[in-house]
C-alpha positions as CSV (number, residue, x, y, z in Angstrom):
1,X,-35.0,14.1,29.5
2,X,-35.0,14.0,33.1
3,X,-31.8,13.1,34.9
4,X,-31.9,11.1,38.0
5,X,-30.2,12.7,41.7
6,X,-27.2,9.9,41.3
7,X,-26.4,11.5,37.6
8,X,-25.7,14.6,39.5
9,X,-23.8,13.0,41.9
10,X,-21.8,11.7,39.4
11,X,-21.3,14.0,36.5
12,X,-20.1,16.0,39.8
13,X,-17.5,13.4,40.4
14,X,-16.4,13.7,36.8
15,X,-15.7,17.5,37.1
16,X,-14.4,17.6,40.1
17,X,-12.0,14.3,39.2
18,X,-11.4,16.6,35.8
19,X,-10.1,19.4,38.6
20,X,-8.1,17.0,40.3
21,X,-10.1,17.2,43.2
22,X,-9.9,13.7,43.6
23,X,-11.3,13.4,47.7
24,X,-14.3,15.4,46.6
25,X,-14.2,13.1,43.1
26,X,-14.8,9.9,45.5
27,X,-17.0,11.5,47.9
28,X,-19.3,12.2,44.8
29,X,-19.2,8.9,43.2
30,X,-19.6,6.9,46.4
31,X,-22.7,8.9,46.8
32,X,-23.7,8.2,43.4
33,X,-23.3,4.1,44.6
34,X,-25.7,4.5,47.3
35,X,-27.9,6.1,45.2
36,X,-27.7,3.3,42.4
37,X,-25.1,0.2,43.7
38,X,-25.5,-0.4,39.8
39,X,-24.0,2.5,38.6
40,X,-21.3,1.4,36.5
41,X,-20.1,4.9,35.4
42,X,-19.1,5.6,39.3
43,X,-17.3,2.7,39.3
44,X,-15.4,4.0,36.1
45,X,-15.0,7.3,37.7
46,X,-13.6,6.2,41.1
47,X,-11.0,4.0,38.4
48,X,-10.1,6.5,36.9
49,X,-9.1,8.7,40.5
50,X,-7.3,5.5,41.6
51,X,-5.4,5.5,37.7
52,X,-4.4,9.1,38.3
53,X,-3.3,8.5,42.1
54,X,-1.3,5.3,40.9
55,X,-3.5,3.1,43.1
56,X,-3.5,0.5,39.9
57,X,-5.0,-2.3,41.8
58,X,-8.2,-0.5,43.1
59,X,-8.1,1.3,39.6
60,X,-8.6,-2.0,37.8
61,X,-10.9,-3.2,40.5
62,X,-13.6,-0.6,40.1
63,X,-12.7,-0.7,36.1
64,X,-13.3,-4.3,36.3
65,X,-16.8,-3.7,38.4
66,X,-18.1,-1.4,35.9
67,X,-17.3,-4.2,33.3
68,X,-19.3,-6.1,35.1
69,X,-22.3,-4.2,34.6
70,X,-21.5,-2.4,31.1
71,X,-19.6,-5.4,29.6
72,X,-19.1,-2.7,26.3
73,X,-17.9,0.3,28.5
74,X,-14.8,1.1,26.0
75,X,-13.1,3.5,28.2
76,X,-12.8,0.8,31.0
77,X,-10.8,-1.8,28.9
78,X,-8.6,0.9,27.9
79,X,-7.6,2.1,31.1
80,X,-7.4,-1.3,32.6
81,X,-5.3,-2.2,29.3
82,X,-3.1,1.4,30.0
83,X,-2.6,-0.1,33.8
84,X,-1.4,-3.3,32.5
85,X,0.9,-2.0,29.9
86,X,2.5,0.0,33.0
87,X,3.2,-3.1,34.6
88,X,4.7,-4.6,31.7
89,X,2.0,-6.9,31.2
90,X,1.7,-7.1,28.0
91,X,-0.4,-9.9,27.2
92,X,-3.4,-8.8,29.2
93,X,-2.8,-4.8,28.0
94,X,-3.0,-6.5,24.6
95,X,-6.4,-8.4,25.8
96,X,-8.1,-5.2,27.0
97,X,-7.2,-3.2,23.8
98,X,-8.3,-5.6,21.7
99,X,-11.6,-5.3,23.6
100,X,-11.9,-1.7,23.7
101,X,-11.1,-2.0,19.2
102,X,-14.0,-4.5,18.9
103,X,-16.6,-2.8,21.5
104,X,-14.9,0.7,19.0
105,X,-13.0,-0.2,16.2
106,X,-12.3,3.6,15.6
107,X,-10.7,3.3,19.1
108,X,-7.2,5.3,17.8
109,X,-5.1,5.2,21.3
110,X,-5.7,1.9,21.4
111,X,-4.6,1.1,17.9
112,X,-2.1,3.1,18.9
113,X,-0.7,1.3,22.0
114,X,-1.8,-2.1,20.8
115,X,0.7,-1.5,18.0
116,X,3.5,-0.6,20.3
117,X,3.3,-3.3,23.1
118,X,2.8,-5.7,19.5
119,X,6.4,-4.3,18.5
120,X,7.8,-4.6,22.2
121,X,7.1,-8.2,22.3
122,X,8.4,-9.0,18.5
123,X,5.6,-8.5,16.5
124,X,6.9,-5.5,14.4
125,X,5.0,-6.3,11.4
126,X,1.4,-6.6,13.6
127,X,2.4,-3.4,15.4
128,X,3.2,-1.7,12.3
129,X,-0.5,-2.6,10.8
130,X,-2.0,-1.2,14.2
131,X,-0.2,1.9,13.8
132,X,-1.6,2.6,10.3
133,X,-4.8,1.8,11.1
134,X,-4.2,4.3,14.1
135,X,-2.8,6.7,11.2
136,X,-5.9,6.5,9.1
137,X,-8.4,6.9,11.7
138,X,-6.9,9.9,13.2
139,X,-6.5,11.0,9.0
140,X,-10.6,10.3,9.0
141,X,-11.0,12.8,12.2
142,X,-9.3,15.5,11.1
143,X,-6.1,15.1,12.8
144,X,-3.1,15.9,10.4
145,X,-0.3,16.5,13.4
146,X,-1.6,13.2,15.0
147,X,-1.8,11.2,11.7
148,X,2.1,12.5,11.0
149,X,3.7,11.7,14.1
150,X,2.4,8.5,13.4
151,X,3.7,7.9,10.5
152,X,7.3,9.6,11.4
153,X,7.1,6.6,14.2
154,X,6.3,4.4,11.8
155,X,9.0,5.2,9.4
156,X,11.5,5.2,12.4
157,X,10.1,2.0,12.9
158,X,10.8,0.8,9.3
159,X,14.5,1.9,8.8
């Protein structure tokens, strides 16, 4: 399989965003956009730079962008839904969890935080359910110290 000059560009973007090179990161993935204007995985990457530099509002603008194009591009609900739970917005976290569990509905983080924005805003029962489910699926993938601390939340939860 032959990769296109703007795939370079980008997976570039990603390592260098991964080294927290984040003007090089930019550099990269705005090269990738005038490559491809349509490359919704630039806009994700350039999100991601913005997440990590706490610019939330151009972070959920690019996230949003690459919604746009890649309306099931998991990873962009979740973050955006991350952003907004920062905030304290809970209802729209909540809203772009629930997206990332039905584009993934092995999605454990955000079973995870789904569950505890649900128990924030009263829903302790609701939140308890998402944290199982979180439970299980990090049971099914192998992960016993992940799958425990959730249930010691849980439990603490319970009492």
């Amino acid at each position: 399989m032959l990769f296109a000059i703007e795939d370079a560009f980008c997976n570039r973007g990603l390592a260098y965003g991964a080294m927290g090179n984040y003007v090089l990161a930019i550099e990269d993935f705005n090269r990738t956009l005038q490559l491809n204007p349509n490359y919704y995985g630039a806009y994700y990457g350039i999100g991601v730079v913005k997440m990590y530099q706490n610019q939330f509002k151009e972070a959920i603008i690019k996230f949003n962008k690459c919604i746009e194009i890649n309306p099931l591009h998991v990873s962009s609900y979740f973050y955006r839904g991350y952003i907004y739970e920062l905030g304290s917005y809970y209802n729209k976290a909540l809203e772009n969890y629930s997206a990332a569990i039905k584009i993934d509905a092995f999605h454990k983080e955000a079973h995870e935080k789904q569950g505890f924005i649900r128990i924030k805003i009263g829903d302790l029962e609701g939140g308890i359910q998402d944290l199982k489910l979180a439970a299980n699926i990090s049971l099914k993938q192998g992960n016993v110290e992940d799958y425990q601390r959730i249930l010691n939340n849980i439990r603490e939860l319970e009492i």
